[in-house]
C-alpha positions as CSV (number, residue, x, y, z in Angstrom):
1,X,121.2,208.3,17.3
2,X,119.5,210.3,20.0
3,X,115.7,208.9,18.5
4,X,117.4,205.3,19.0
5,X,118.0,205.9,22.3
6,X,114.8,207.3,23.4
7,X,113.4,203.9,21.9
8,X,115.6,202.2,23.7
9,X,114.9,204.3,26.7
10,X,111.3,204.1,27.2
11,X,112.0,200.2,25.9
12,X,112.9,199.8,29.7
13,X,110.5,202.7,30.8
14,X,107.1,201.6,29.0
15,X,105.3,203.9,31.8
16,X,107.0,206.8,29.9
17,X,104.6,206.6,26.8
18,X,101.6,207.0,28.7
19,X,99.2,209.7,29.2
20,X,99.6,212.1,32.1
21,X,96.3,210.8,33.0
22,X,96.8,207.4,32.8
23,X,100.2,208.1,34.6
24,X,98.6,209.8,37.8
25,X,95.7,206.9,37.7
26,X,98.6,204.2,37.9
27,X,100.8,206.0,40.2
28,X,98.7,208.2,42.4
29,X,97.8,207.2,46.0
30,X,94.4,206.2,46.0
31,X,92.2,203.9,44.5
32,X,90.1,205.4,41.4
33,X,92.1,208.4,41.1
34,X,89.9,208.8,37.9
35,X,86.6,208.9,39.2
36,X,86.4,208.5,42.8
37,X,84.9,211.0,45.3
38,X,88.5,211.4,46.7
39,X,91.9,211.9,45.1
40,X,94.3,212.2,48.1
41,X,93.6,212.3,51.8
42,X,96.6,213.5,54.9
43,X,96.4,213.3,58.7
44,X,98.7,215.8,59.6
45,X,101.5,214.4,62.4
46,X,100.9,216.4,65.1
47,X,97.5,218.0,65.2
48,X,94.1,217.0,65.0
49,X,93.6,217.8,61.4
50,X,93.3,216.2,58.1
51,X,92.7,217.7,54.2
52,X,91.5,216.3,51.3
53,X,91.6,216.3,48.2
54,X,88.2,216.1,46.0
55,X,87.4,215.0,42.3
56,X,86.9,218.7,41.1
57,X,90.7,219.2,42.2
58,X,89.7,221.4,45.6
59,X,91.1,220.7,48.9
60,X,88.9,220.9,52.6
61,X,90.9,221.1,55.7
62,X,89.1,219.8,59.2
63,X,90.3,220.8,62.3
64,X,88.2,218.6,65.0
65,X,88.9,222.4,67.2
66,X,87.3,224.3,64.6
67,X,84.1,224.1,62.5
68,X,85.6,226.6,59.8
69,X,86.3,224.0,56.8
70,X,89.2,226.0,54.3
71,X,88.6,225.2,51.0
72,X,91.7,225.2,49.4
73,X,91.3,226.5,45.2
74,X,94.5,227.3,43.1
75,X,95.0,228.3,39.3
76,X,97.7,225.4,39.2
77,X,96.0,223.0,41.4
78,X,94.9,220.5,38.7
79,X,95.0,217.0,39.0
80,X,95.9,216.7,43.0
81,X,97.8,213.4,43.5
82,X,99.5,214.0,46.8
83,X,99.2,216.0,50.2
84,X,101.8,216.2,52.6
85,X,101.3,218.5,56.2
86,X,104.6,219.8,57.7
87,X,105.9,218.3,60.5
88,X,105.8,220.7,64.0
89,X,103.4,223.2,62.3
90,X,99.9,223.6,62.4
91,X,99.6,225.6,59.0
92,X,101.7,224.0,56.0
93,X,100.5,221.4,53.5
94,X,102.0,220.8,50.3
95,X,100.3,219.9,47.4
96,X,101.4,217.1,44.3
97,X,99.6,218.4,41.0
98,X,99.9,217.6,37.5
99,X,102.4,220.5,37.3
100,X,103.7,221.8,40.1
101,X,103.5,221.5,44.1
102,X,101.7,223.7,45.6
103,X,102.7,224.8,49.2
104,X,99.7,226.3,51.3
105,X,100.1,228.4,54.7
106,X,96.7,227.8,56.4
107,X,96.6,230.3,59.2
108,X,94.3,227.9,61.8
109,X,93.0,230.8,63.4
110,X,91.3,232.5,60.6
111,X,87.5,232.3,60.2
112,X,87.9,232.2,56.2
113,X,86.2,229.2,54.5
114,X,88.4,230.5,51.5
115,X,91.9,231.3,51.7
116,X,93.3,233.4,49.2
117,X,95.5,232.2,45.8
118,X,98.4,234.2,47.4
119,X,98.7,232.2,50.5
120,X,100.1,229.5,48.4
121,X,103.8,229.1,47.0
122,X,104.1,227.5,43.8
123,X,107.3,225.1,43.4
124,X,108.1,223.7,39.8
125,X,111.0,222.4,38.1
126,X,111.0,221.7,33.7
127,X,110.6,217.8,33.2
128,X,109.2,217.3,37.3
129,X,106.0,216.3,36.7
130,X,103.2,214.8,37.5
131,X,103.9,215.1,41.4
132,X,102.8,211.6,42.7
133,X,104.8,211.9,45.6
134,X,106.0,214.2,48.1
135,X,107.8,213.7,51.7
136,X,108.7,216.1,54.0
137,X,111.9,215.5,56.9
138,X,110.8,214.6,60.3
139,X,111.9,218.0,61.3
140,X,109.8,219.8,58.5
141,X,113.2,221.7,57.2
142,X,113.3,220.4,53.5
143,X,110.6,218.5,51.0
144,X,111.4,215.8,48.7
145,X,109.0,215.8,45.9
146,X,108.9,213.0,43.0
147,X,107.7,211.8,39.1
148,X,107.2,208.5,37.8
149,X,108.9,210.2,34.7
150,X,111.6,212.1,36.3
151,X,114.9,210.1,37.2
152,X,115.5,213.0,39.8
153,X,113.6,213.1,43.1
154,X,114.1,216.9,44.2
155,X,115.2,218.5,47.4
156,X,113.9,221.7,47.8
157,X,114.6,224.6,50.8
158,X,110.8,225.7,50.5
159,X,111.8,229.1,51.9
160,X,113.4,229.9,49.1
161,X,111.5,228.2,46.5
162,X,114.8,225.9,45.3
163,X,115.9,222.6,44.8
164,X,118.3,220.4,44.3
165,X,117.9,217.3,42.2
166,X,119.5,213.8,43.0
167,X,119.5,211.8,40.3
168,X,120.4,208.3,39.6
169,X,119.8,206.0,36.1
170,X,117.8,203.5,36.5
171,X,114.0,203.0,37.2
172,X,112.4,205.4,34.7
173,X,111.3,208.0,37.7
174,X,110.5,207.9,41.5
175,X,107.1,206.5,42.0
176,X,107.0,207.0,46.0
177,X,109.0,208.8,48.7
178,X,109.1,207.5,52.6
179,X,111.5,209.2,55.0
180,X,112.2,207.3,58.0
181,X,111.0,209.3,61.6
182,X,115.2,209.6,62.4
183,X,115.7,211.4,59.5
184,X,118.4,209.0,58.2
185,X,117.1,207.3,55.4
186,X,114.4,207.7,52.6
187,X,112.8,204.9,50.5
188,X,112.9,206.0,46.7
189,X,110.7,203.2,44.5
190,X,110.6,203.2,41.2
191,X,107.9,202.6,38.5
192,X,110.1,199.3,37.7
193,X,111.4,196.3,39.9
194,X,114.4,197.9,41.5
195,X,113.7,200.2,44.2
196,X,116.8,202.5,46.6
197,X,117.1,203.3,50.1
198,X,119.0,206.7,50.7
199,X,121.2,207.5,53.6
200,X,120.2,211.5,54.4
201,X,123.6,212.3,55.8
202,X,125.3,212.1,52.7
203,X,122.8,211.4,50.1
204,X,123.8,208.3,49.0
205,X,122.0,205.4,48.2
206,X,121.6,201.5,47.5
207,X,119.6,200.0,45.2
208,X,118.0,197.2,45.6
209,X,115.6,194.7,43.2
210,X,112.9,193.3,43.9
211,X,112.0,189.4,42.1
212,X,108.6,190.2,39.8
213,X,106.9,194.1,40.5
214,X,107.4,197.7,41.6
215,X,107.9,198.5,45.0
216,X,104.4,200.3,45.9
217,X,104.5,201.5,49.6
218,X,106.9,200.9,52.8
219,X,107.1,202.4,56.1
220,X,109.6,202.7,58.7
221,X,110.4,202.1,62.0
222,X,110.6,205.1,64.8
223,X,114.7,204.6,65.1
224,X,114.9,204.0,61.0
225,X,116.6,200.6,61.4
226,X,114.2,198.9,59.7
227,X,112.1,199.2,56.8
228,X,109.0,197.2,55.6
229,X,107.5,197.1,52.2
230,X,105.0,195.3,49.6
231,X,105.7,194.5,45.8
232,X,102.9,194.8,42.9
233,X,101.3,191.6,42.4
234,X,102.5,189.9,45.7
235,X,100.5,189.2,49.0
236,X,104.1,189.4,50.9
237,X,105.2,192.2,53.5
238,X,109.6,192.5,52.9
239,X,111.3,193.7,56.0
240,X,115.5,195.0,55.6
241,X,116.9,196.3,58.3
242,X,119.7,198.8,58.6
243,X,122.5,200.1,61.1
244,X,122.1,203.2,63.1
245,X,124.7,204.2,61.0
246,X,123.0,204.2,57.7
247,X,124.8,201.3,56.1
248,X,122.3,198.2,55.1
C-alpha cells in the first residue's frame, strides 16, 4: 500500500525522483547553477551592500563604504542556492544550501576578510531540503525558507533557531517564496501548475492554477494589493490583485 502510493505520489511530483543536483539546477535562481561563475547574488534592502555566492560554494560581501570583502566559508555551506539580507539591519544574511540555511551575523565594522564558522547559526529541519528559496518579512522578524521536495514552507523565529511548518497537499514542494513589502501576503509556487497566495495575518491561503507551467517568479506591489507573475514556457506577465484586507 504505502509503495503504491509513493508511485502514485511522485506520478504527480516527477521532480521528486530527481537528483539533488539536478533539483537545485532546475529550481535554483540563477542561470547555470551547475557551472556558472555565480550561484546566487542579493542586494541587501537598505544598505549599500550586496554578497554572492561563487561556484566553489563561498560567499563575498561588498560594502561600496568599505574595501574589506568578507568571505563567507561554512562546513554546511554546500551547494548555495539562495541569499536573503535582513530587512533594517546591516549584518544578517541567510543562506539556502543543499542542507540547511545558514544564518550569518556580519559585523560591518570589522576589518576581517574571514569571519569565523561561529558567527553563523545553522537552521535545519528532517525532509527540508534543498533550500531554493528563502524570504524574510518586511520587518526582518521571521524567515520563510522553502524545498521543491517539501510540501511545508517553514516559519522560523531565527532567535531561537525554530519553526513552524505550514503545510498544504498539493504541488509536490515550494519552489519560490515572495512576501509582499506590507507584510500581508506571500506568494508560495510550486514545482507544478498551481501556485498560492497566503494572507500573513492568519496564515491562510488560496490556490490558484495556472493554464500550462510552474509559476517561476512574481513581485509585489509597495501596499500588497497587487501581485504580478510569469509562468514557465510563456512570454506573458499575470497581474491579480487583492484587498487591503487580504481577501483576492
Amino acid at each position: 500500500m504505502f509503495q503504491w502510493a509513493s508511485s502514485l505520489h511522485t506520478s504527480f511530483s516527477p521532480h521528486l525522483t530527481l537528483s539533488m543536483e539536478t533539483l537545485l539546477v532546475e529550481f535554483a535562481h540563477v542561470a547555470d547553477w551547475l557551472e556558472g561563475p555565480l550561484r546566487a547574488f542579493a542586494w541587501h534592502p537598505h544598505t549599500f551592500k550586496f554578497a554572492l555566492g561563487l561556484l566553489d560554494d563561498s560567499i563575498r560581501v561588498y560594502n561600496c563604504k568599505s574595501e574589506t570583502v568578507p568571505t563567507l566559508k561554512h562546513r554546511l555551506q554546500k551547494d548555495v542556492s539562495v541569499l536573503a539580507w535582513k530587512p533594517l539591519c546591516a549584518s544578517v544574511l541567510a543562506v539556502g544550501c543543499e542542507t540547511c540555511i545558514l544564518v550569518w551575523n556580519i559585523d560591518p565594522t570589522s576589518l576581517s576578510t574571514r569571519p569565523s564558522s561561529g558567527c553563523a547559526h545553522v537552521l535545519s529541519q528532517p525532509g527540508h531540503s534543498p533550500v531554493t528559496s528563502l524570504a524574510w518579512s518586511p520587518k526582518g522578524g521571521v524567515l520563510l525558507s522553502a524545498s521543491p521536495t517539501d510540501t511545508s514552507m517553514m516559519v522560523w523565529d531565527v532567535s531561537t533557531e525554530t519553526c513552524v511548518p505550514l503545510q498544504r497537499v498539493g504541488g509536490g514542494g515550494v519552489s519560490y517564496l515572495a512576501w509582499s513589502p506590507d507584510g500581508s501576503h506571500v506568494l508560495a509556487a510550486t514545482p507544478s501548475a498551481i501556485f498560492r497566495v497566503w494572507e500573513t495575518r492568519n496564515w491562510t491561503c488560496d490556490r490558484w492554477p495556472t493554464l500550462r507551467g510552474r509559476c517561476q517568479t512574481g513581485c509585489w506591489s509597495p501596499d500588497g494589493t497587487r501581485l504580478l507573475f510569469t509562468v514557465e514556457g510563456e512570454s506573458i506577465i499575470y497581474l491579480l490583485t487583492f484587498s487591503t484586507t487580504g481577501e483576492s
